[in-house]
C-alpha positions in Angstrom: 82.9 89.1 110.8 86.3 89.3 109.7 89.9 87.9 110.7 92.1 90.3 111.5 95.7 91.3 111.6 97.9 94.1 111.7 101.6 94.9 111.2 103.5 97.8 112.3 106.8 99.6 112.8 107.9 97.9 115.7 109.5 101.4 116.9 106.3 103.3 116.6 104.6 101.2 119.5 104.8 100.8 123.1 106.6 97.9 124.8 104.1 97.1 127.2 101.1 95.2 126.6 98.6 97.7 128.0 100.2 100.8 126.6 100.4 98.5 122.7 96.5 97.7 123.4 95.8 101.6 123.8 97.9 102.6 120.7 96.2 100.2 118.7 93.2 101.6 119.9 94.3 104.7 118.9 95.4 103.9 115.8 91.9 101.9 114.7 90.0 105.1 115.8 91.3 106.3 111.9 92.0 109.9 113.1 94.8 110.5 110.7 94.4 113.3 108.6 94.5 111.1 105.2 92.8 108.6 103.5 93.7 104.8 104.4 94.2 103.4 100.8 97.9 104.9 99.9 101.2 102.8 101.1 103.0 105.8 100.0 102.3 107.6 103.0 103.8 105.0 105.2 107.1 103.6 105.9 109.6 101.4 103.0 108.8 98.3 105.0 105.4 98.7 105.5 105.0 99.0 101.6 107.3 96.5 100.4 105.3 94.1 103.1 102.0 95.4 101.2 103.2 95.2 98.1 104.0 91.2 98.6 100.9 90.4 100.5 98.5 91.9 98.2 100.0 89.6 95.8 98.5 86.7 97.5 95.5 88.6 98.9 94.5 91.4 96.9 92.7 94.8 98.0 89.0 94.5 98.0 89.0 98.0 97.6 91.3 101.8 96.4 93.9 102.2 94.1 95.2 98.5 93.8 92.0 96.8 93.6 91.8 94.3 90.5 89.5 95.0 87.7 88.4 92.0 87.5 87.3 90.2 90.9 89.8 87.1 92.4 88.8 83.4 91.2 88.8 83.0 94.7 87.0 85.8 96.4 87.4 84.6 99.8 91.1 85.9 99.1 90.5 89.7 98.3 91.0 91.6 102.0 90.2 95.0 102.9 93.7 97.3 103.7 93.6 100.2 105.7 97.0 102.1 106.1 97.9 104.5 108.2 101.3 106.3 109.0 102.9 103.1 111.2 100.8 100.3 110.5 98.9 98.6 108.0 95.4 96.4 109.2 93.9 93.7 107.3 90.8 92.0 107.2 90.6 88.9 106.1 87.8 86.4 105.4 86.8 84.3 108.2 87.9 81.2 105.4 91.5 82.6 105.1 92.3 82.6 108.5 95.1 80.0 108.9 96.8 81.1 105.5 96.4 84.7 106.0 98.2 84.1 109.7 101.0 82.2 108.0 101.7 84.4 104.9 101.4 87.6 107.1 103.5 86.4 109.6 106.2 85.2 107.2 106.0 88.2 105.5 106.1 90.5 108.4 109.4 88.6 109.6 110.8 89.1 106.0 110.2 92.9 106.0 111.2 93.5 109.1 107.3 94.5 110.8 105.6 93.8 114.1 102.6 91.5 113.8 99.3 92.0 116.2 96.7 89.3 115.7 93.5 91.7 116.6 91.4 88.7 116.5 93.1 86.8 118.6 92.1 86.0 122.7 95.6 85.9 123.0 96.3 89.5 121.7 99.7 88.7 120.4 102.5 90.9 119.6 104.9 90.1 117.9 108.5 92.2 116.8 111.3 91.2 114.5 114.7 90.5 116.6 117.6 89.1 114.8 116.0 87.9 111.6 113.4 85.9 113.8 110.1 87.1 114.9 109.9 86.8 118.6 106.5 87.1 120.9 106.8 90.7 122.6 103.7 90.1 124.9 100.4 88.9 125.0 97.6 88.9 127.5 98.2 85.5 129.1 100.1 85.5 132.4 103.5 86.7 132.5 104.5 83.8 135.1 105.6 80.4 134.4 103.0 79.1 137.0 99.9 81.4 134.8 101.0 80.0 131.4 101.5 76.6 133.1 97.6 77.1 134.6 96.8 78.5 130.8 97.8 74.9 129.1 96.0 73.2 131.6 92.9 75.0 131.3 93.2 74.9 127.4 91.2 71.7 126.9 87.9 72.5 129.2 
């Protein structure tokens, strides 16, 4: 089992939660007609966001795998690329780091952030330099997320 994330053109993807959820459906079906190991194919902020991520997590796998395996193995992650979107798995160890340094990263480049392995199923898009939670799964009232907190701890 593997943590998972994925970052996207936030312009590519639907607004609402339900209609994001079937894209990314969609999208994880891998029907593009190309491989998923080539950032070339997708857009400049998709590959300059893979191009500083894999610097801290290298590919496992394709074209910019190292040679020589990572001291830290946990740390190599598999890429798959497509057209507007880039998903990552990460070892189950790497979890909280990989959250952080993707989310930092996808906030410097300019990308939408989905945690896949998340309960939550957050989304977040870039507004204004800041990244900013577009929806999620929880309740979209004050009263639901209130009843979400208090539920938390059981």
């Amino acid at each position: 089992m593997s943590y998972d994330l994925m970052v996207f053109e936030p312009n590519a993807a639907p607004a609402s939660h339900a209609e994001f959820l079937d894209w990314y459906a969609g999208q994880t079906k891998w029907s593009e007609d190309h491989g998923y190991d080539d950032p070339a194919l997708t857009s400049a902020n998709l590959r300059a966001w893979f191009e500083d991520i894999i610097e801290i997590f290298p590919p496992m796998n394709g074209p910019y795998a190292q040679e020589s395996p990572a001291a830290d193995e946990a740390s190599s992650s598999d890429y798959a690329i497509g057209t507007d979107f880039i998903y990552v798995s990460f070892a189950w160890s790497k979890a909280e780091m990989a959250y952080m340094t993707v989310a930092r990263l996808a906030e410097k480049h300019d990308v939408g952030l989905f945690n896949a392995s998340s309960s939550g199923e957050e989304v977040w898009i870039p507004r204004e330099g800041r990244m900013t939670l577009a929806h999620d799964k929880r309740p979209s009232t004050l009263v639901g997320r209130i009843k979400d907190l208090l539920n938390m701890g059981k």
